[in-house]
Backbone as a printed PyTorch tensor [residue, N CA C, xyz], in Angstrom:
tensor([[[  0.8500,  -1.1810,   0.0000],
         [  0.0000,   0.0000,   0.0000],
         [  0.8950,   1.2430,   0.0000]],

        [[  0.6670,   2.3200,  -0.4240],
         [  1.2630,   3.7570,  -0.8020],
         [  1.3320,   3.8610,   0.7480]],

        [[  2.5710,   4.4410,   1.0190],
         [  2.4880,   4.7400,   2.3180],
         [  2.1370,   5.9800,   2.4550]],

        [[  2.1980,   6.9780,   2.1520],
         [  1.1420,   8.5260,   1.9450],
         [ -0.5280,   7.9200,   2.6760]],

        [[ -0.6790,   7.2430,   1.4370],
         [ -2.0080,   6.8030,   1.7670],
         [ -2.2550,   6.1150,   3.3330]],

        [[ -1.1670,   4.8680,   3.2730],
         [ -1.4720,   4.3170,   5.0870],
         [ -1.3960,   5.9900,   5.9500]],

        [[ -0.4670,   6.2880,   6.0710],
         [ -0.1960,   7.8730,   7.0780],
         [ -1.3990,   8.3480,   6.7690]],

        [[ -1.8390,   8.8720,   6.1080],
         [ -3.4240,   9.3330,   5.5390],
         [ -4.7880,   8.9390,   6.2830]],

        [[ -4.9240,   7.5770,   6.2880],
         [ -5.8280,   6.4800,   6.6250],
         [ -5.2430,   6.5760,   8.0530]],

        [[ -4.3520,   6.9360,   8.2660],
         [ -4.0190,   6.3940,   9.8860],
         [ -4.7200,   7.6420,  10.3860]],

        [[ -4.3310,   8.8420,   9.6810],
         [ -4.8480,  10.2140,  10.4500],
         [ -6.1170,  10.0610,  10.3380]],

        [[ -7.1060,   9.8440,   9.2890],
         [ -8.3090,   9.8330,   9.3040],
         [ -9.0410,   9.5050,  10.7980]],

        [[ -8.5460,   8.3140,  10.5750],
         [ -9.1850,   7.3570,  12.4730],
         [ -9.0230,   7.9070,  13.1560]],

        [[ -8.0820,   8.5090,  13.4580],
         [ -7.6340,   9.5520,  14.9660],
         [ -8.6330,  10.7630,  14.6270]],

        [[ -8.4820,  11.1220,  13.5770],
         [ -9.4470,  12.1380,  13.8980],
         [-10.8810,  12.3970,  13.9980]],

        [[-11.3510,  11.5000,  13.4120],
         [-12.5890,  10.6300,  13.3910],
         [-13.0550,  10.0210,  15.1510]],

        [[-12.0950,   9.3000,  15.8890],
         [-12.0780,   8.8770,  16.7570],
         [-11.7390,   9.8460,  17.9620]],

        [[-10.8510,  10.9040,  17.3760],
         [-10.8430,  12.0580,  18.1990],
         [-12.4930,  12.5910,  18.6000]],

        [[-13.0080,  13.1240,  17.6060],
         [-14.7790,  14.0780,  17.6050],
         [-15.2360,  13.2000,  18.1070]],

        [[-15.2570,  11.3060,  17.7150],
         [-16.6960,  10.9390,  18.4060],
         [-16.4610,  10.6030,  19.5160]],

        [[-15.1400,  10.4280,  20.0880],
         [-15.1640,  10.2590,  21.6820],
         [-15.5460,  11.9040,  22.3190]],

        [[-15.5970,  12.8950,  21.5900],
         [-15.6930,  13.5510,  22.2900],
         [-16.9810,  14.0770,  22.4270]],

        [[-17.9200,  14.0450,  21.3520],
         [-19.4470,  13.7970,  21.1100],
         [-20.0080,  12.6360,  22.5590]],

        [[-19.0290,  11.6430,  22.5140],
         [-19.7080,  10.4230,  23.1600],
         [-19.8040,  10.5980,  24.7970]],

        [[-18.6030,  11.2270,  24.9050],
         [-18.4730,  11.8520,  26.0740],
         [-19.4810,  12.4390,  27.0530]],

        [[-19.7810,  13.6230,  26.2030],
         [-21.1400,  14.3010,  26.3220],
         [-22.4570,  13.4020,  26.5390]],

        [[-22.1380,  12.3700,  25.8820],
         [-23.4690,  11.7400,  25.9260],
         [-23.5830,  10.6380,  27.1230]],

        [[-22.8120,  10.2450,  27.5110],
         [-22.7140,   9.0770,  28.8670],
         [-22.1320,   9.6740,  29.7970]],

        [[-21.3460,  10.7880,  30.0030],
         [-21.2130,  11.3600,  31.1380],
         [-21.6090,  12.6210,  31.6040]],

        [[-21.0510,  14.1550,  31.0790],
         [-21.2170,  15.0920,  31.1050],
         [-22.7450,  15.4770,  31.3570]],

        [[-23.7170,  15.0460,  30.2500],
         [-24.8150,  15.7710,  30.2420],
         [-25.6370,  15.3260,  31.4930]],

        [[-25.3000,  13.7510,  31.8140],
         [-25.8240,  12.9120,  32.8480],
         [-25.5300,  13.5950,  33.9380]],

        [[-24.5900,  13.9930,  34.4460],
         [-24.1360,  14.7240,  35.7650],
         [-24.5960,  15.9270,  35.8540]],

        [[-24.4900,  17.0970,  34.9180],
         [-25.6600,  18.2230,  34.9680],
         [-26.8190,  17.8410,  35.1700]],

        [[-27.2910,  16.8750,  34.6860],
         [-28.5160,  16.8240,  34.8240],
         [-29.0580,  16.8390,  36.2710]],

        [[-27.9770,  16.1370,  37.1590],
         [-28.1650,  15.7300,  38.3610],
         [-28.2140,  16.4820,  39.5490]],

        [[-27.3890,  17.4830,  38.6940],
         [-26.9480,  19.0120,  39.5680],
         [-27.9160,  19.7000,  39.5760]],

        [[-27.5550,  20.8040,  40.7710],
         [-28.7240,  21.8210,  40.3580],
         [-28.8200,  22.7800,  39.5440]],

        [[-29.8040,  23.1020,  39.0440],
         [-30.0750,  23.7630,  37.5760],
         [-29.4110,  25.2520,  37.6280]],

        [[-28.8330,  25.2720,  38.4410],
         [-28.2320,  26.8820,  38.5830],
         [-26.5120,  26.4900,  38.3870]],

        [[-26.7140,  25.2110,  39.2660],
         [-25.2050,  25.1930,  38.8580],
         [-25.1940,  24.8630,  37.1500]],

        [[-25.4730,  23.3910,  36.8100],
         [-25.4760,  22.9690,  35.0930],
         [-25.5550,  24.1740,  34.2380]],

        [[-26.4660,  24.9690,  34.6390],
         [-25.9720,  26.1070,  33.7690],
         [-25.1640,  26.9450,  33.4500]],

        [[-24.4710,  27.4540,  34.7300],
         [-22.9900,  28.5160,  34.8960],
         [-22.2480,  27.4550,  34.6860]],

        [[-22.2240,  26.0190,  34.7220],
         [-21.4170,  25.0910,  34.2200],
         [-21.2320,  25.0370,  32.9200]],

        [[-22.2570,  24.5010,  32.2290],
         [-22.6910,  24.3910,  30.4530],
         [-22.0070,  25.9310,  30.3280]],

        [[-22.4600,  26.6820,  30.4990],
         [-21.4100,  28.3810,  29.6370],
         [-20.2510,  28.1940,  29.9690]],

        [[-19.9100,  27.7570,  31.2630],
         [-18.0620,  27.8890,  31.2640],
         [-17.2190,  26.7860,  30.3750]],

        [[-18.1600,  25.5920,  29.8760],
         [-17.2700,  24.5500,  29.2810],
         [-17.6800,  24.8530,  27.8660]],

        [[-19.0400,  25.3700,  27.5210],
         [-18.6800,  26.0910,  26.0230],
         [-18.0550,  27.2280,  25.7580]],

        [[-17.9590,  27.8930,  26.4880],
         [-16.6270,  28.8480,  26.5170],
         [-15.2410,  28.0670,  26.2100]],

        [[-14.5690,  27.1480,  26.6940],
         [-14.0060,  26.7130,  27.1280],
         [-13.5940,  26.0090,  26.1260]],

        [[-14.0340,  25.2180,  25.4010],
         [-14.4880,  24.5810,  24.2980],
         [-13.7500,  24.9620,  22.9610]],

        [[-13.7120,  26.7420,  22.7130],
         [-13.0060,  27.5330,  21.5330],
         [-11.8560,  27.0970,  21.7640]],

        [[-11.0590,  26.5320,  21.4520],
         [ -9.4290,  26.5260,  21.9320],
         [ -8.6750,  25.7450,  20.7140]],

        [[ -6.9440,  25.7630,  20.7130],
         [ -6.6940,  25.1590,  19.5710],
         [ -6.6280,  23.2740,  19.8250]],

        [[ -6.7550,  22.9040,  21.2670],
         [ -6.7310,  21.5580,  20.9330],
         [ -8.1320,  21.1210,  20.3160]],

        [[ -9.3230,  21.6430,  20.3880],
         [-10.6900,  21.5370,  20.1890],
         [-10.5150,  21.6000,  18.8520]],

        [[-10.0770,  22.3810,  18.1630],
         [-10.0730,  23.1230,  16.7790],
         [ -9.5900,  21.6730,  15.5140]],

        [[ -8.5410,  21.2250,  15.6230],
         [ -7.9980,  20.2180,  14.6880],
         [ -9.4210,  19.2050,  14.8150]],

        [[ -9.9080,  18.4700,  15.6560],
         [-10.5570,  17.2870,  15.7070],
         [-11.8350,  17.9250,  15.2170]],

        [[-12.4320,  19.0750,  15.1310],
         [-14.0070,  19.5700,  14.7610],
         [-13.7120,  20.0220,  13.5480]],

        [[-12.8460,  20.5460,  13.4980],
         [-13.0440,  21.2800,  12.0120],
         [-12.0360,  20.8760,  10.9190]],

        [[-10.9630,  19.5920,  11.2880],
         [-10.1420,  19.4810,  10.1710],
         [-10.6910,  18.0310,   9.7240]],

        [[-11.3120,  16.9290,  10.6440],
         [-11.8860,  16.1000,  10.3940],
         [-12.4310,  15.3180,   8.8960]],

        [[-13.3490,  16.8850,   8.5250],
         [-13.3580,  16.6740,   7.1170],
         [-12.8750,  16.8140,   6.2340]],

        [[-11.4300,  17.6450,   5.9760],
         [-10.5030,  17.9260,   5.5620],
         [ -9.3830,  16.7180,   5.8280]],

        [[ -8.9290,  16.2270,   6.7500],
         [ -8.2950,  14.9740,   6.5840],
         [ -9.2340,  13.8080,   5.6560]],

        [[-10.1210,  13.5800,   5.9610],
         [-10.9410,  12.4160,   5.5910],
         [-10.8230,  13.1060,   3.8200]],

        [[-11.3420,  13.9140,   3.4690],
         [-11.6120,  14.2550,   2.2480],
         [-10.0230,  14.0590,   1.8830]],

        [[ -9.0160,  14.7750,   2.1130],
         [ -7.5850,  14.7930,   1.1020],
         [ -7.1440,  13.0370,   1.6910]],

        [[ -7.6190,  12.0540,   2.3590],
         [ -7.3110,  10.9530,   2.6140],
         [ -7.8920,  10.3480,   1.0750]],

        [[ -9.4210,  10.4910,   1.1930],
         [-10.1900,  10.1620,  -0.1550],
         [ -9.2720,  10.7590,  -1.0960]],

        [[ -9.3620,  11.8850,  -1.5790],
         [ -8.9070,  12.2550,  -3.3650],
         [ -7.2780,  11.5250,  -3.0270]],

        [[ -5.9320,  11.7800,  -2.6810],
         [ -4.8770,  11.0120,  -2.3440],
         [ -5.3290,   9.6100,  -2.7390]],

        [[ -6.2940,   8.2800,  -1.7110],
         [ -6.4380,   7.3840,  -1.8070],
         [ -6.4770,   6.8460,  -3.6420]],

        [[ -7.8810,   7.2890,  -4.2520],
         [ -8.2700,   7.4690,  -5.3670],
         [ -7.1840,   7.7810,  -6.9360]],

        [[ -6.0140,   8.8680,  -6.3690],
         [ -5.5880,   9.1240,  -7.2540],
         [ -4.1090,   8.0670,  -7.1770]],

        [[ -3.8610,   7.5910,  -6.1330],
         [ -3.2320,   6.5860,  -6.1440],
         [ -3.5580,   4.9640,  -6.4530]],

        [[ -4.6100,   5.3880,  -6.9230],
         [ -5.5470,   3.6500,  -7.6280],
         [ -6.6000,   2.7290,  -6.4490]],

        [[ -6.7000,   3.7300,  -5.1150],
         [ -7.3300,   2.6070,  -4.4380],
         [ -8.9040,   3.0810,  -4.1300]],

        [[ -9.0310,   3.4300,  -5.2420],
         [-10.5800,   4.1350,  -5.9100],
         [-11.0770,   3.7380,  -4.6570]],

        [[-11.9310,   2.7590,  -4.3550],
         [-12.6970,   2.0700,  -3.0800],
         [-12.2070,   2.4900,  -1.9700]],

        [[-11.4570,   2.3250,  -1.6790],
         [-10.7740,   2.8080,  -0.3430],
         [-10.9530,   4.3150,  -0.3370]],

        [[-10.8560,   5.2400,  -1.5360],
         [-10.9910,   6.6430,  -1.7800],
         [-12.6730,   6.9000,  -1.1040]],

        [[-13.2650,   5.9670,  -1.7080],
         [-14.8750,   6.2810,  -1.6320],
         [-15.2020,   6.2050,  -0.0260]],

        [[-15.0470,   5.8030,   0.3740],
         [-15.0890,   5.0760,   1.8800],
         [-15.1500,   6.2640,   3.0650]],

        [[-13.6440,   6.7910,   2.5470],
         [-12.8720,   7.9970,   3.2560],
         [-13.7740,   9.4190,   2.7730]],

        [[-14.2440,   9.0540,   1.5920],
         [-15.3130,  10.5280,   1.1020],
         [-16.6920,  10.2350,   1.6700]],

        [[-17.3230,   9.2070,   1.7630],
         [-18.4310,   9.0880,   2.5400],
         [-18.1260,   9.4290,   3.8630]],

        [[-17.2350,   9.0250,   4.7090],
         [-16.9410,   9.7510,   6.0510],
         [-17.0160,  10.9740,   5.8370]],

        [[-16.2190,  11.7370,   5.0090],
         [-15.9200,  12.9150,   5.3170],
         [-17.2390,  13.6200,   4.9960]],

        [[-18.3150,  13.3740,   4.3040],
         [-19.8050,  13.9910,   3.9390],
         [-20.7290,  13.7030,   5.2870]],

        [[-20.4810,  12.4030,   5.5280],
         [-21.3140,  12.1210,   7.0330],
         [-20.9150,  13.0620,   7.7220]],

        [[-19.5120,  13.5370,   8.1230],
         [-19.0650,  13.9410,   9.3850],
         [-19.7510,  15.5200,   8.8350]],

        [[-19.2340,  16.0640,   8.2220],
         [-19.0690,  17.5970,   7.6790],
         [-21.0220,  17.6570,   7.4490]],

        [[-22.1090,  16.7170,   6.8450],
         [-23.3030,  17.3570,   7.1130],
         [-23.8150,  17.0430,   8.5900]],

        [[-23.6430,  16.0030,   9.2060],
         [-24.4050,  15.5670,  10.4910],
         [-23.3310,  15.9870,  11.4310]],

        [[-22.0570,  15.8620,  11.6560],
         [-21.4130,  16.9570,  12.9250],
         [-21.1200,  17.9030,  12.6310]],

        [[-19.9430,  18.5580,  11.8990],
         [-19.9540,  19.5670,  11.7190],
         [-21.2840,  20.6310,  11.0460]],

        [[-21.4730,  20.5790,  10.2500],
         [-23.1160,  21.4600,  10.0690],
         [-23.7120,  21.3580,  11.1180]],

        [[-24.0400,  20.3650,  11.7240],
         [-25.4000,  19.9670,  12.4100],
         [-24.8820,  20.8280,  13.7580]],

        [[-23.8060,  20.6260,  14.3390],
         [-23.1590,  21.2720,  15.5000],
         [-23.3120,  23.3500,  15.1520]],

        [[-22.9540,  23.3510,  14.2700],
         [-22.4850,  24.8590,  14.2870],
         [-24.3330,  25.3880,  13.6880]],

        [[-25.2850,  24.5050,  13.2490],
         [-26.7060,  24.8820,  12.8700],
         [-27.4710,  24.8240,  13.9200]],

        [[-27.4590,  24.1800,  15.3110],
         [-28.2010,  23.2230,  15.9150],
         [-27.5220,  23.9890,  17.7970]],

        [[-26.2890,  23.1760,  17.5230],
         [-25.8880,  23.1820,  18.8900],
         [-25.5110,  24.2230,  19.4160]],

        [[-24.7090,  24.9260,  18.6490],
         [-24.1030,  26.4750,  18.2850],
         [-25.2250,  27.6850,  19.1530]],

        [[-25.8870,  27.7080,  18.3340],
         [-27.1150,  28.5890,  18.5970],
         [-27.6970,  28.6540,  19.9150]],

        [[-27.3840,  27.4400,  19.9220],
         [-28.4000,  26.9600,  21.3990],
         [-27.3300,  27.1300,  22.5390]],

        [[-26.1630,  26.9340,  22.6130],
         [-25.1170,  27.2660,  23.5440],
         [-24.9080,  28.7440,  23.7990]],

        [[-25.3800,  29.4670,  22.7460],
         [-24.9050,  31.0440,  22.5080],
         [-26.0260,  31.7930,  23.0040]],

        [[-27.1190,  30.9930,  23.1240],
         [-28.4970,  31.3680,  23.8050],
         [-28.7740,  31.4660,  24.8770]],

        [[-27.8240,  29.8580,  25.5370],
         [-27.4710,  29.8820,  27.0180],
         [-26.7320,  30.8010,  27.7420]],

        [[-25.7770,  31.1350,  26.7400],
         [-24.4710,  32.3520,  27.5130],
         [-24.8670,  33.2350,  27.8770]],

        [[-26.2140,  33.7500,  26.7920],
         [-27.2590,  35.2920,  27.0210],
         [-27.7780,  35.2370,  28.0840]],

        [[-28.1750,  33.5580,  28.7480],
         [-28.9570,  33.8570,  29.8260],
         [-28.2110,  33.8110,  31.1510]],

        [[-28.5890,  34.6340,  32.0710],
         [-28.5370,  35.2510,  33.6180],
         [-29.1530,  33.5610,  34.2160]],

        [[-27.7010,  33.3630,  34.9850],
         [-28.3130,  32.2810,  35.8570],
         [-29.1000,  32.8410,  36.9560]],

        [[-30.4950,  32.1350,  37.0380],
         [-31.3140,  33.0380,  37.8600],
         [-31.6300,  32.2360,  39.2020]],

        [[-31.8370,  33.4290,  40.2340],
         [-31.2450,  32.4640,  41.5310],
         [-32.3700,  31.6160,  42.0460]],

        [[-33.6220,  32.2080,  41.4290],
         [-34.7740,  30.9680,  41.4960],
         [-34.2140,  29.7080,  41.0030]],

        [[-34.3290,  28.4910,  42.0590],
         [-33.9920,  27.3210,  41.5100],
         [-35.4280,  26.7720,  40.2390]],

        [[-36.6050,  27.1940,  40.6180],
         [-37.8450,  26.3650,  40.0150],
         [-37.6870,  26.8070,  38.6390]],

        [[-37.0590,  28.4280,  38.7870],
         [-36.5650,  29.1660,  36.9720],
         [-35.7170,  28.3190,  36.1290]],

        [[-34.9230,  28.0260,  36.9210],
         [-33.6150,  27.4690,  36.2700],
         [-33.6350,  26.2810,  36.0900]],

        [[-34.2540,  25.9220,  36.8210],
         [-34.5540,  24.1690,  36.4530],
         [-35.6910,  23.7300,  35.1510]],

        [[-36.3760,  24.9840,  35.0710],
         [-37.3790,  25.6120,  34.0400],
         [-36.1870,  25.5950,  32.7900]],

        [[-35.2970,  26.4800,  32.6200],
         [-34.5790,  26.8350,  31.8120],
         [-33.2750,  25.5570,  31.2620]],

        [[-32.7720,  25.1580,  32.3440],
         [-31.9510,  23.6920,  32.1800],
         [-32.6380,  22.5040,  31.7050]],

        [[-33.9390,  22.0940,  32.1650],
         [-34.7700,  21.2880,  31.5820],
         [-35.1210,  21.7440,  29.9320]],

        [[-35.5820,  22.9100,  29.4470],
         [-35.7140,  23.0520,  27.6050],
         [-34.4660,  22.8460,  27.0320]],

        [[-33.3430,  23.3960,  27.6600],
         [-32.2390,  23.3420,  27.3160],
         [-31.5460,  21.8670,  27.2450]],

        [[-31.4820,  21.5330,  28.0270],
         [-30.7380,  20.2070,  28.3540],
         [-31.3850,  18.8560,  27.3850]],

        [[-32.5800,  18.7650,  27.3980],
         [-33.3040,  17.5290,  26.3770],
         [-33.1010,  17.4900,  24.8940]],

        [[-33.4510,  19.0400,  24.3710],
         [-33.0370,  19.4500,  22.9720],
         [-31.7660,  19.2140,  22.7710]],

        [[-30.8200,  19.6150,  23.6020],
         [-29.3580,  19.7180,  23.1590],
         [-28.7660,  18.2420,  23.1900]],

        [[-28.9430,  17.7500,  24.1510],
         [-28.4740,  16.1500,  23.8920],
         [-29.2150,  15.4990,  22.8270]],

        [[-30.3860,  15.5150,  22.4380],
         [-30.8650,  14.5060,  21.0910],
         [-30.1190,  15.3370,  19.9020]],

        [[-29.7740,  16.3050,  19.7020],
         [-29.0430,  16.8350,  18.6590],
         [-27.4170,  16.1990,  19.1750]],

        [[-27.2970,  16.4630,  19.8090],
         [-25.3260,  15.7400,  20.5130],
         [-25.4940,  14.0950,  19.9010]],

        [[-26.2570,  13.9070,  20.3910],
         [-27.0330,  12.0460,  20.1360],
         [-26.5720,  11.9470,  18.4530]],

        [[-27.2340,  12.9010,  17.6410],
         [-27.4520,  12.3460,  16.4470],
         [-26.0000,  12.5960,  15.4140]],

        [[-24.9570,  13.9950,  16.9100],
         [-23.6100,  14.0720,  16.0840],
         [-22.7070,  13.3200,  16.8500]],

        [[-23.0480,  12.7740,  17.2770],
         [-22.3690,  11.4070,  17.9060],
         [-22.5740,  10.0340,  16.9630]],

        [[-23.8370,   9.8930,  16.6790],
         [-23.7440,   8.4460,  15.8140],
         [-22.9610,   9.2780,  14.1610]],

        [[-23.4950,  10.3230,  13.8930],
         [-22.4760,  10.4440,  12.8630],
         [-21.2940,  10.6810,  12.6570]],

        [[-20.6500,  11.0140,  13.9940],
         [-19.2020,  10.7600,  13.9130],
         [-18.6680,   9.6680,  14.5460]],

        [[-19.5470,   8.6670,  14.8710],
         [-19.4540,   7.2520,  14.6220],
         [-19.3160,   6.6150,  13.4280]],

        [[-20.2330,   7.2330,  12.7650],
         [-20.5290,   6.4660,  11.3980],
         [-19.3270,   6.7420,  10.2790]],

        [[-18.7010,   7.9440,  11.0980],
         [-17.9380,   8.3450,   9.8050],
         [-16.9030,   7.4360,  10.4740]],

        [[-16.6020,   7.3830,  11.3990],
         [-15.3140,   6.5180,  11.9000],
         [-15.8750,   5.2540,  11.2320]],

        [[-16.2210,   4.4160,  11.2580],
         [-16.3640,   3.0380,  10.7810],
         [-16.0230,   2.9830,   9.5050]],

        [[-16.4290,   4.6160,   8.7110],
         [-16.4090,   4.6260,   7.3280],
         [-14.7200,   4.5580,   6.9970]],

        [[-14.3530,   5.4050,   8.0970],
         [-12.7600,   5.3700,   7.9450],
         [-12.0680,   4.2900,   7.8310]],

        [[-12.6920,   3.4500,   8.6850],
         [-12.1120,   1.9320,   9.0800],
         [-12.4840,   1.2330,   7.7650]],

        [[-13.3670,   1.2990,   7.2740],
         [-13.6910,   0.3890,   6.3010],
         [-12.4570,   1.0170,   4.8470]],

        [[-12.0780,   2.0490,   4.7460],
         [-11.4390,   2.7360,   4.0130],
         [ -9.8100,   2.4100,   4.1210]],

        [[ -9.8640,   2.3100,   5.1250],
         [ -8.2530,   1.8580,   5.9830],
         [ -8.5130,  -0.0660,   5.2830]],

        [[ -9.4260,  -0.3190,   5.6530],
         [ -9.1440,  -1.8770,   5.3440],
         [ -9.3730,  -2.2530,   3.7320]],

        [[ -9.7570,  -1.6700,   2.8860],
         [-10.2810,  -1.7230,   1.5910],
         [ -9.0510,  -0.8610,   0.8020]],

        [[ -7.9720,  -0.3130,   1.9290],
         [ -6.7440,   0.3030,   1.2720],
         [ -5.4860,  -1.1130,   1.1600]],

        [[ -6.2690,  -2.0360,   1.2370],
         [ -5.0210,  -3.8260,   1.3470],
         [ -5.1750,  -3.5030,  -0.0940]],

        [[ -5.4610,  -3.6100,  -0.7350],
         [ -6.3760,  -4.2160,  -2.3420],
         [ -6.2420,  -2.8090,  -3.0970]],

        [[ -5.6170,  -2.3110,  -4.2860],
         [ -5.5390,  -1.5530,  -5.2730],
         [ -7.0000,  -2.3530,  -6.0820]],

        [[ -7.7260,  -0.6530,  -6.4980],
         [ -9.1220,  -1.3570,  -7.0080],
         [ -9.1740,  -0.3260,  -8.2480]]])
């Protein structure tokens, strides 16, 4: 196999595997423990970790994701392992419409909505406000979690379909 291409295919997974552990994260731990908290805290919580969040280790795994996966694909392809190319371009469309879009259309908004709001020292408010907040935002996390699942598998299948010039 082109070794460009293995180095390629190797980065894909990591980065692939980078976002959805970190999607997944959110989803079996983080959101579970706010939830548990009180709604005054989860909230001055949720703003300080999306704050928190902008940074450059955050930055490579969200936003280059599809950019590795995609120059993994055209590379793969133009080195003859067409199939293996395709694989790595279906990841990179999964990831880039269902996490990336879906995050910066969806989750974005809704985090930037939270920041506006004044944690209010009524607990029955805030538990008011953490409850709309908190249900919406995880079934959207949910659905960029299985797709940056999906794109990882796609990777994997791309990595293994890179044995065989097609």
């Amino acid at each position: 196999m082109h070794k460009v291409v293995t180095g390629l295919s190797i980065a894909s997974i990591v980065f692939c595997g980078a976002i959805f552990g970190f999607f997944y994260a959110w989803v079996c731990s983080t959101m579970w423990g706010l939830d548990q908290a009180d709604p005054r805290i989860a909230i001055a919580a949720m703003q300080a970790m999306n704050a928190s969040v902008r940074n450059a280790v955050f930055f490579p795994a969200f936003f280059l994701t599809p950019v590795v996966l995609g120059l993994t694909a055209a590379v793969a392809s133009f080195s003859g392992y067409r199939v293996s190319g395709f694989w790595f371009g279906a990841g990179a469309v999964v990831y880039l419409l269902f996490g990336l879009s879906l995050t910066l259309t969806v989750n974005v908004p809704m985090n930037e909505a939270l920041a506006a709001t004044a944690v209010p020292g009524d607990i029955d408010t805030a538990r008011i406000i953490w409850q709309d907040y908190s249900g919406r935002w995880q079934f959207w996390n949910q659905a960029r979690t299985i797709a940056s699942g999906i794109a990882l598998v796609l990777a994997g299948v791309g990595l293994v379909r890179s044995t065989s010039a097609s």
